[in-house]
C-alpha positions as CSV (number, residue, x, y, z in Angstrom):
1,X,0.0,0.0,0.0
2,X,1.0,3.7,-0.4
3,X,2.0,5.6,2.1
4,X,-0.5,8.8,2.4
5,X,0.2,12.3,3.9
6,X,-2.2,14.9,5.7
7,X,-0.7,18.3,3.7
8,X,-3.4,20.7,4.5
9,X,-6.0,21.0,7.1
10,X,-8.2,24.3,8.0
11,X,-11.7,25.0,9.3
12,X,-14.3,27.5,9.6
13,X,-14.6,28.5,13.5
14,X,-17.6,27.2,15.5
15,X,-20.1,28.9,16.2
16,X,-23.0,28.3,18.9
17,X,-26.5,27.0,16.8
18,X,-29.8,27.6,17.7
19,X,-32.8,26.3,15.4
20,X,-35.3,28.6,17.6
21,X,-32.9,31.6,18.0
22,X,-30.3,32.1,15.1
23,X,-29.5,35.3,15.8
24,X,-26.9,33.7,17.9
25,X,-25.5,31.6,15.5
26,X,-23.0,33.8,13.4
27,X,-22.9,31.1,10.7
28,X,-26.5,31.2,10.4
29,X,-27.1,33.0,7.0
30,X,-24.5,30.5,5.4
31,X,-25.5,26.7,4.2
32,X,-23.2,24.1,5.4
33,X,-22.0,23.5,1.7
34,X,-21.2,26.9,1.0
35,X,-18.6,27.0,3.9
36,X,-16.9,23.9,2.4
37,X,-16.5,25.4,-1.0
38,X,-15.1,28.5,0.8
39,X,-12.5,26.0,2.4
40,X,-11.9,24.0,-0.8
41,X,-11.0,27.0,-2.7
42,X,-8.6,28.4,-0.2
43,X,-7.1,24.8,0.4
44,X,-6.3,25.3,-3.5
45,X,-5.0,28.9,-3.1
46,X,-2.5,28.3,-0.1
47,X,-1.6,24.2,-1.6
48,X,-0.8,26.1,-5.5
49,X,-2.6,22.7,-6.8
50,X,-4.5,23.1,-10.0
51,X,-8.5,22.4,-9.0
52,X,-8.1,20.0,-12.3
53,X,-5.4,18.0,-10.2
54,X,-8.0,17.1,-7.5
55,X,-9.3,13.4,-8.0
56,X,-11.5,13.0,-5.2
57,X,-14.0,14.6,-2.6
58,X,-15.4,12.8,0.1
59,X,-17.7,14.7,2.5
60,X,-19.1,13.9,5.9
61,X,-22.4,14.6,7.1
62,X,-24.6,13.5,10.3
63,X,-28.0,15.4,9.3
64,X,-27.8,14.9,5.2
65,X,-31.1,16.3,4.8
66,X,-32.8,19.1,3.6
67,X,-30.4,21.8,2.1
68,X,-27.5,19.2,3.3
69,X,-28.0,16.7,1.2
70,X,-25.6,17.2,-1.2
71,X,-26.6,15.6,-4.5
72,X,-24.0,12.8,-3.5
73,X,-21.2,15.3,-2.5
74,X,-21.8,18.0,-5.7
75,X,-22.8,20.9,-4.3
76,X,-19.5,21.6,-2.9
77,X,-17.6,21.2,-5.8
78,X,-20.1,22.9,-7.6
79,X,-19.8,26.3,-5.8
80,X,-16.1,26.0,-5.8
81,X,-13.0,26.2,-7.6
82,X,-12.6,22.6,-8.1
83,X,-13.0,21.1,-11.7
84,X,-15.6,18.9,-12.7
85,X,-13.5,15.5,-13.3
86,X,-13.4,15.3,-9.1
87,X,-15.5,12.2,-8.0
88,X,-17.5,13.3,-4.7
89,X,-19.2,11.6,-2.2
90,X,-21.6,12.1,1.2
91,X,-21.0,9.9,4.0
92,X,-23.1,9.6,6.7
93,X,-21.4,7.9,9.9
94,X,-22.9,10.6,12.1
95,X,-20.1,11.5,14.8
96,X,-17.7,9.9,12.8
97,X,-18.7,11.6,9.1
98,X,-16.3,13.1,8.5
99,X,-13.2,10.6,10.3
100,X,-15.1,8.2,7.6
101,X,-14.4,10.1,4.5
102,X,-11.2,10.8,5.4
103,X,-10.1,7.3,5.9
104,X,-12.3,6.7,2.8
105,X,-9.8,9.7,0.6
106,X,-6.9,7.8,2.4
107,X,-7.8,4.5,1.0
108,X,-8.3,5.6,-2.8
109,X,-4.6,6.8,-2.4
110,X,-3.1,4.3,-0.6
111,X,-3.9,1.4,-3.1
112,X,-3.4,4.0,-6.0
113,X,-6.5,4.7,-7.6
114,X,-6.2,8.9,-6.2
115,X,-3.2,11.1,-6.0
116,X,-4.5,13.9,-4.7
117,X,-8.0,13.9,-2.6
118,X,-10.3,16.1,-0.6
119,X,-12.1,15.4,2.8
120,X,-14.8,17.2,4.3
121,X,-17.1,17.8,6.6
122,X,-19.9,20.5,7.7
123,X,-22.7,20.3,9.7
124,X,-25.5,24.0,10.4
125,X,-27.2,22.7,13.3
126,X,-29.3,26.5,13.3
127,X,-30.4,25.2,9.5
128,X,-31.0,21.8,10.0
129,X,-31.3,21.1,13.6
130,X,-30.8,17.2,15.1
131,X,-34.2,15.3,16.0
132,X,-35.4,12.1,15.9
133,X,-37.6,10.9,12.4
134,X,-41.4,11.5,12.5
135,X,-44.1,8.6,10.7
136,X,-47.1,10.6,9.3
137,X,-49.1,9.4,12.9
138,X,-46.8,12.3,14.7
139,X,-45.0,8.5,16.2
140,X,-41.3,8.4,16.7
141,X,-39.7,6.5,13.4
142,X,-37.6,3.9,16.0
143,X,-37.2,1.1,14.2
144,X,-38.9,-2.3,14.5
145,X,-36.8,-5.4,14.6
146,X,-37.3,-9.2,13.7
147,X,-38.1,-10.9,16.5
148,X,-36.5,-14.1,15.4
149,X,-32.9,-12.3,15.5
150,X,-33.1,-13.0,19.2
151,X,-31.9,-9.1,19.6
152,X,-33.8,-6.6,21.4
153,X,-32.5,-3.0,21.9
154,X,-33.7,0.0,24.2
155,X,-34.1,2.4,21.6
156,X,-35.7,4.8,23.4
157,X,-32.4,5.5,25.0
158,X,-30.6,4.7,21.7
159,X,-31.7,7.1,19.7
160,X,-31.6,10.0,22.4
161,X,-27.6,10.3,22.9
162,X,-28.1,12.2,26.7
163,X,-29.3,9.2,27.7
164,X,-26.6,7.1,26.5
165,X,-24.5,9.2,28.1
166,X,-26.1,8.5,31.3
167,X,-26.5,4.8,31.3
168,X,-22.4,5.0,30.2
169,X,-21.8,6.7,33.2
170,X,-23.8,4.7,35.3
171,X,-22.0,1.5,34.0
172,X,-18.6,2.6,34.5
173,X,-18.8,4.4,37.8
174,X,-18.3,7.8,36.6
175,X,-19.8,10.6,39.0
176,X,-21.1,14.1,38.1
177,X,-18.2,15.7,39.8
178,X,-15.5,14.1,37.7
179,X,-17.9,15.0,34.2
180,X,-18.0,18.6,35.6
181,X,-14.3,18.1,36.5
182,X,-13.3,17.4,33.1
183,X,-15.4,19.8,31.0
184,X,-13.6,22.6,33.3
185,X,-10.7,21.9,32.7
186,X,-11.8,21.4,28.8
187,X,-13.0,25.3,28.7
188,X,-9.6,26.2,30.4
189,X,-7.2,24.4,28.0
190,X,-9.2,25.6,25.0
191,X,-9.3,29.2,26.2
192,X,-5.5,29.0,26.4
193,X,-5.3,28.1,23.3
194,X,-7.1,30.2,21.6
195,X,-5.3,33.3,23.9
196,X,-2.1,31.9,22.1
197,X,-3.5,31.6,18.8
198,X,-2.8,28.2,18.0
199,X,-6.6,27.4,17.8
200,X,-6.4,30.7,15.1
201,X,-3.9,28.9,13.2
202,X,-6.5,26.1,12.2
203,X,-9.4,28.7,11.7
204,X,-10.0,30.4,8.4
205,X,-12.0,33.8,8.7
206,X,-15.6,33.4,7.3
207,X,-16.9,37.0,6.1
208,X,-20.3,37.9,7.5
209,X,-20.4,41.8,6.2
210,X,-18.6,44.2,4.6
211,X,-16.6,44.8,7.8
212,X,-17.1,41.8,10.2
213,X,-15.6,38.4,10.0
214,X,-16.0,35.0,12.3
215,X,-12.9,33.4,13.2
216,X,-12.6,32.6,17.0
217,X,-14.8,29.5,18.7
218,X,-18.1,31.2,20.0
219,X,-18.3,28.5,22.7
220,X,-15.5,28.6,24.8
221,X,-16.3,30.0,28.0
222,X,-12.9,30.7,30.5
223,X,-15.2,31.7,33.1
224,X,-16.4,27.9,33.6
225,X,-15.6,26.8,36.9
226,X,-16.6,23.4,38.6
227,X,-19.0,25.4,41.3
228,X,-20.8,26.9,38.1
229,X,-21.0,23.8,36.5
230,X,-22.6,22.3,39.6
231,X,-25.5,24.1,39.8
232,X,-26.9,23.0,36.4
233,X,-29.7,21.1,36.2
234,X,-29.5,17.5,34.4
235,X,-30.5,17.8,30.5
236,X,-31.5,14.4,30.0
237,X,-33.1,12.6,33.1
238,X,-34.1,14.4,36.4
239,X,-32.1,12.3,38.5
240,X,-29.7,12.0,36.0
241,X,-25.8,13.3,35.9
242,X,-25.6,14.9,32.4
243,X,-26.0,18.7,32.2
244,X,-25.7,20.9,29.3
245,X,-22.3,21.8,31.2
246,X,-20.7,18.5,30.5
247,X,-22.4,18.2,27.0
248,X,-21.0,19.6,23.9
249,X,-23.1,22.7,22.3
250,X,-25.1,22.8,19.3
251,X,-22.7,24.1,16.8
252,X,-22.0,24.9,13.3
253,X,-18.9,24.8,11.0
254,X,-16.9,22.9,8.4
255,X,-13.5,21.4,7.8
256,X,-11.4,20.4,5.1
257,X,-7.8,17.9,4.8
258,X,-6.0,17.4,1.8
259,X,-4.5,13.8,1.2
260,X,-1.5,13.6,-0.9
261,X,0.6,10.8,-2.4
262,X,4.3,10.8,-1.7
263,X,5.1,11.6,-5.6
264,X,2.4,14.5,-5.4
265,X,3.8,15.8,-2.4
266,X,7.2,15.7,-4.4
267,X,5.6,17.5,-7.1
268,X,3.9,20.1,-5.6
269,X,7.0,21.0,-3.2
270,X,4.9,20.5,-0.1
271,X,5.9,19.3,3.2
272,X,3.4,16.8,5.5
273,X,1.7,17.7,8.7
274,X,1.3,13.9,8.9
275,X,1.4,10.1,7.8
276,X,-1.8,8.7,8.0
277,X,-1.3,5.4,9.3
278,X,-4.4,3.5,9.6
279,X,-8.1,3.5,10.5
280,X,-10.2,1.6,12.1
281,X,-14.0,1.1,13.4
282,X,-15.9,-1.1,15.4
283,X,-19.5,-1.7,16.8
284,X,-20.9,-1.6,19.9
285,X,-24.1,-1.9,22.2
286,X,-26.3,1.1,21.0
287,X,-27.8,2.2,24.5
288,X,-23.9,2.1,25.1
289,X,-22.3,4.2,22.0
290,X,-20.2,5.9,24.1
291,X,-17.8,3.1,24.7
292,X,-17.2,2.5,21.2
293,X,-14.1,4.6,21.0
294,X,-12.4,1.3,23.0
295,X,-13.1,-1.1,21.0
296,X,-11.9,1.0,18.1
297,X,-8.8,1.7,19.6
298,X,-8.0,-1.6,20.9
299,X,-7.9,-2.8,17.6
300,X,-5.7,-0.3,15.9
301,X,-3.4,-0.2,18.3
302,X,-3.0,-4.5,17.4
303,X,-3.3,-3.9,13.9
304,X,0.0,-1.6,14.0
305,X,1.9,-3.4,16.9
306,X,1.3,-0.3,19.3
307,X,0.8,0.0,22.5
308,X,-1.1,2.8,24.6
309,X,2.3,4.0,25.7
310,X,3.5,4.3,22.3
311,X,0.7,7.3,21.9
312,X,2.1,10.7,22.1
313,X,-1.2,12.4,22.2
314,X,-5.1,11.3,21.9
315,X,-8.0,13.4,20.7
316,X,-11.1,11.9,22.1
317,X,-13.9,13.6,20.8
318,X,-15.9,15.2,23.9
319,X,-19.6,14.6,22.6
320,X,-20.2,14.1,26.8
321,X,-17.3,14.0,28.7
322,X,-18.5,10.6,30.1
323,X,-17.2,9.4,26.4
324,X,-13.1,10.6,27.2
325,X,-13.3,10.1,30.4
326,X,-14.3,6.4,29.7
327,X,-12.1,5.6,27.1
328,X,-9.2,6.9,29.7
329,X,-10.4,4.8,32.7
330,X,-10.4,1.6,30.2
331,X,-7.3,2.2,28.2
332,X,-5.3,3.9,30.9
333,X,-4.5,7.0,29.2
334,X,-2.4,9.7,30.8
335,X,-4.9,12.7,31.1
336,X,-1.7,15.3,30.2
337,X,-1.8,13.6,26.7
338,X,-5.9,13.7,25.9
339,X,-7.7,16.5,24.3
340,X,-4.7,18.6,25.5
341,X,-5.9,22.1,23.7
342,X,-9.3,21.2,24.9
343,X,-12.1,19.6,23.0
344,X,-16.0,19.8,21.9
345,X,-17.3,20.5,25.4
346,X,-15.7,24.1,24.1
347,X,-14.8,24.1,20.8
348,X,-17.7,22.7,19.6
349,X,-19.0,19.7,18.0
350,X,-21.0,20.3,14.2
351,X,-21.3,16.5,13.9
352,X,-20.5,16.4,10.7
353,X,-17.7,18.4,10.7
354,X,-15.7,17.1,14.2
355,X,-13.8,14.2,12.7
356,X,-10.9,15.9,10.7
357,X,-11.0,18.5,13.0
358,X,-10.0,16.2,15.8
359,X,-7.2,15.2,12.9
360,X,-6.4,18.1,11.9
361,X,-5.8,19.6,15.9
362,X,-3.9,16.4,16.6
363,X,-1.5,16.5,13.7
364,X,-0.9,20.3,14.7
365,X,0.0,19.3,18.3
366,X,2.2,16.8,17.2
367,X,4.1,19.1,15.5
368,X,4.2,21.5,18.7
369,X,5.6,18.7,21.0
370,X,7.2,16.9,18.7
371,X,5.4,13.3,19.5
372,X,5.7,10.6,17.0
373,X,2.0,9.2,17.1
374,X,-1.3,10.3,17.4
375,X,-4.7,8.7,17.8
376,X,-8.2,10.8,16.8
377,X,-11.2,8.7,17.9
378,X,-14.8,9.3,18.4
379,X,-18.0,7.6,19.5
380,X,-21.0,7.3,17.0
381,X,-24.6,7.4,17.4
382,X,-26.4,3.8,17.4
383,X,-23.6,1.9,18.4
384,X,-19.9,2.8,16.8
385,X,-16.3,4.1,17.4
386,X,-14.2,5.4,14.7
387,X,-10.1,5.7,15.4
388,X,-7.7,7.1,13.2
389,X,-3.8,6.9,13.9
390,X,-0.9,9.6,12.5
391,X,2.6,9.9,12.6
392,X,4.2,13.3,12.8
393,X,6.6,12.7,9.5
């Protein structure tokens, strides 16, 4: 197989989304695919590669309805610089959309169908908010199983991920305090690193007048503190433990990577952020998905030989912080190597959108410390994890 190589990675910032009140969403007059294409075309301006060069778009998407459905990935490329002969595609892994088709770009390269490919992701959760499927009786669309598979499933807690989040916690022990614990201390790393601008380094300005522009996470809050945190009422079940405080927000935003093979990045002069290694997902219980980044892990790190010691630095995506806080208590991961500029319980999480930017953060801390590997890993609605491992090159 080829060896493939992360050389470009931006994003729009995040912006807090509110289906009922959009005025606070500063992304809200933009469509999802009209931030990618802004991200495509400047991935082309800063890379110098011709938009006839590109061979390949893969986008991700949790909510691909309505104006984000994407006429099988088109509409970006459409409204963008890049040339018609790019295939596309949408890829709906929820969470883990975007992760998805950015192991799917890696894969065209890697057995040498692609030289050059795209990945994306966006998600306007102001636009096209998250909710459950209606049936024409005003019924919940929760899907009816086979009896003679033997299976049965809670999906009333499957399908609503707060209460996954609870009945994680629950089974692992974790208490309210150490959620609250860990979402404090995820407003305080991000806030530091946005005060030093290496969260501005990712970001590319989206212009929202003549004058104004939105480039700094609308979420992060440096005034979090535990006692704050405490008082919040649960979200998801009154005697429950998940509060909106150890939840990430509503958000919207895009991302972008470019995948290169080693003779493209020769030709186009372009140095690595990365090597993506490998990729890999697994399934779990649904009322459970939270635990799915474990499984995921667990078997990358055989696939590769590794070890968790061998891991410089994890991004565990912080859709609850039950979900990193888990995946630490089970793989015994050093809490000064995870999510260590912060994670979605600040930054944000636009579902669609989350995956390359956990990549995309990771590969740039790599290169700040100087580790050698990486793993970016998330949890997926109805039952997955998704992890992705790097090597700073």
């Amino acid at each position: 197989m080829n060896p493939v190589y992360l050389t470009h990675y931006q994003r729009t910032a995040f912006s807090r989304a509110h289906p009922k009140k959009t005025d606070v969403d500063a992304l809200a007059d933009w469509p999802a695919d009209k931030l990618l294409a802004t991200l495509i075309d400047h991935s082309l301006e800063t890379s110098g590669v011709n938009p006839e060069q590109i061979d390949d778009l893969s986008l991700g998407c949790a909510l691909a309805v309505k104006e984000q459905w994407s006429f099988g990935g088109r509409y970006p490329l459409m409204q963008s610089r890049l040339g018609d002969q790019a295939a596309t595609r949408m890829i709906d892994q929820q969470c883990g959309s975007s992760l998805a088709a950015l192991r799917f770009a890696m894969m065209t390269i890697a057995c040498g169908a692609n030289t050059v490919a795209l990945a994306g992701g966006y998600e306007q959760m102001s636009r096209v908010p998250m909710g459950p499927a209606l049936f024409k009786d005003g019924t919940l669309g929760v899907p009816t199983l086979d009896s003679a598979t033997g299976k049965t499933y809670d999906m009333t807690v499957a399908l609503n991920m707060g209460l996954t989040a609870e009945r994680l916690a629950a089974h692992a022990g974790i208490t309210r305090d150490e959620m609250d614990r860990f979402a404090c201390r995820s407003h305080e790393r991000a806030y530091r690193s946005q005060q030093s601008g290496f969260l501005a380094d990712e970001i590319l300005a989206i212009p929202l007048d003549h004058e104004k522009t939105f480039a700094h996470d609308a979420a992060i809050r440096p005034e979090t503190t535990e006692e704050k945190l405490a008082t919040l009422s649960p979200a998801f079940s009154e005697q429950g433990d998940i509060t909106a405080g150890n939840s990430s927000p509503l958000t919207s935003g895009a991302s972008l990577a470019m995948l290169m093979s080693e003779q493209a990045m020769s030709d186009h002069g372009l140095t690595p952020m990365a090597r993506i290694v490998g990729c890999v997902d697994r399934g779990t219980q649904p009322e459970l998905m939270g635990q799915g980044v474990v499984p995921a892990v667990k078997r990358l790190l055989h696939q590769h030989g590794l070890t968790v010691s061998d891991i410089d630095l994890w991004e565990i995506n912080e859709a609850f912080s039950v979900v990193p806080l888990y995946a630490q208590q089970q793989l015994h991961i050093d809490s000064e190597r995870l999510n260590v500029h912060g994670g979605a319980l600040a930054i944000g999480h636009p579902l669609g959108a989350t995956g390359i930017r956990l990549v995309g953060t990771l590969a740039c801390s790599l290169t700040q410390t100087g580790g050698r590997y990486g793993i970016a890993a998330a949890c997926i609605g109805g039952g997955q994890g998704i992890a992705m491992l790097i090597e700073r090159v």
